[in-house]
C-alpha positions as semicolon CSV with decimal commas, in nm:
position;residue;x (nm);y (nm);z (nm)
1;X;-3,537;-1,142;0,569
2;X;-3,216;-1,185;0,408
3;X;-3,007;-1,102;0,708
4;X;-3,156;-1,373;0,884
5;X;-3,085;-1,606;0,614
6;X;-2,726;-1,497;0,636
7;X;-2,711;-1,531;1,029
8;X;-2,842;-1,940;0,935
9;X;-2,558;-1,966;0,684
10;X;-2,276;-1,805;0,919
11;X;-2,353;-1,978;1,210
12;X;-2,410;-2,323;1,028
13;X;-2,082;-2,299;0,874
14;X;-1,886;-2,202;1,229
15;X;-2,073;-2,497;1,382
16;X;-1,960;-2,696;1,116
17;X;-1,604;-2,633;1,211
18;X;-1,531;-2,358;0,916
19;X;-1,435;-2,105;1,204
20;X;-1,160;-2,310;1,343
21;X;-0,992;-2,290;0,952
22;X;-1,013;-1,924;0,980
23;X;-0,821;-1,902;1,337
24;X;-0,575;-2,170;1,198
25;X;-0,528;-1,916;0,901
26;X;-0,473;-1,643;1,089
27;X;-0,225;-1,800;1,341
28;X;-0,045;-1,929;1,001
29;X;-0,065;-1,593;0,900
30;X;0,048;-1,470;1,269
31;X;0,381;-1,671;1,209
32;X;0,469;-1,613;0,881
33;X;0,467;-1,213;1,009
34;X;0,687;-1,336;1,291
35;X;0,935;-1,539;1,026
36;X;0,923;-1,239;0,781
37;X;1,088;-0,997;1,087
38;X;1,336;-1,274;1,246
39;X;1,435;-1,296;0,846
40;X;1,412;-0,867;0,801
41;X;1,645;-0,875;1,149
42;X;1,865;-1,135;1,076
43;X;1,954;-0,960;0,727
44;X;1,965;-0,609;0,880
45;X;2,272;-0,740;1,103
46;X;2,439;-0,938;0,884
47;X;2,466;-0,597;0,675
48;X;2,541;-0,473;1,024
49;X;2,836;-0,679;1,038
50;X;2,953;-0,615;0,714
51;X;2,922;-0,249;0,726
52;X;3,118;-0,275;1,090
53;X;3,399;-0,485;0,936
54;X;3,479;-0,283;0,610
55;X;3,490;0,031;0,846
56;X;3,752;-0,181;1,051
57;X;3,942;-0,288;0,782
58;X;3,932;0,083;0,644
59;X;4,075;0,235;0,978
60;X;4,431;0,120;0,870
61;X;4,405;0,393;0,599
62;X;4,229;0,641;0,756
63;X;4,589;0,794;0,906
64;X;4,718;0,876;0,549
65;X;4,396;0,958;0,395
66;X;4,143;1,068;0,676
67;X;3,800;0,987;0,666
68;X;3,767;0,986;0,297
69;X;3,577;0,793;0,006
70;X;3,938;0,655;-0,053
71;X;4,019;0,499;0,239
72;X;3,663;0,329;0,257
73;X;3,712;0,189;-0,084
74;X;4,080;0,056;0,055
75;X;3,901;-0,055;0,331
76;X;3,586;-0,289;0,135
77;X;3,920;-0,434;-0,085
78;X;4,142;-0,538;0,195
79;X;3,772;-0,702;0,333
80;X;3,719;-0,871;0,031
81;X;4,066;-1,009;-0,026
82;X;3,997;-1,136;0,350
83;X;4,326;-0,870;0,471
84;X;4,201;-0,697;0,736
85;X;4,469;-0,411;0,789
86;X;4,585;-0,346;1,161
C-alpha cells in the first residue's frame, strides 16, 4: 500500500533526527511571535506617551480655547519645539 510506504518514509525521517528541525522551527517561530508583540507593545506606548504629552502640553491652552482642534494643534507645537506650557 502506499500509506504504508509513507508511514516507512515519515518515521525514517523522524528517526533520522528531521523531527527535532521541525520543533526547533516552531520554537523559532514561537519567539519571533513573542518579539513581534514585545515590538507591537513597545510601539503602542511610545505612541502612548506621545499622545499623553501633546495633551499635556495642550492643557495650557485649553483655558482660552476649550477643548478644541486649536488648542491641540498649540499643544503638538509647543511639544515639538520641546516648550511644554504650564
Amino acid at each position: 500500500m502506499v500509506t504504508d510506504g509513507l508511514s516507512k518514509a515519515v518515521l525514517s525521517r523522524a528517526a533520522a533526527g528531521a523531527g527535532g528541525r521541525r520543533w526547533n522551527s516552531t520554537d523559532q517561530t514561537v519567539d519571533e511571535a513573542k518579539e513581534y508583540q514585545r515590538f507591537k507593545d513597545e510601539e503602542a506606548a511610545y505612541e502612548n506617551d506621545i499622545k499623553t504629552k501633546i495633551l499635556d502640553a495642550s492643557l495650557h491652552f485649553v483655558i482660552p480655547n476649550g477643548w478644541s482642534k486649536e488648542s491641540l494643534a498649540l499643544g503638538e507645537v509647543c511639544f515639538k519645539k520641546g516648550e511644554i506650557a504650564f
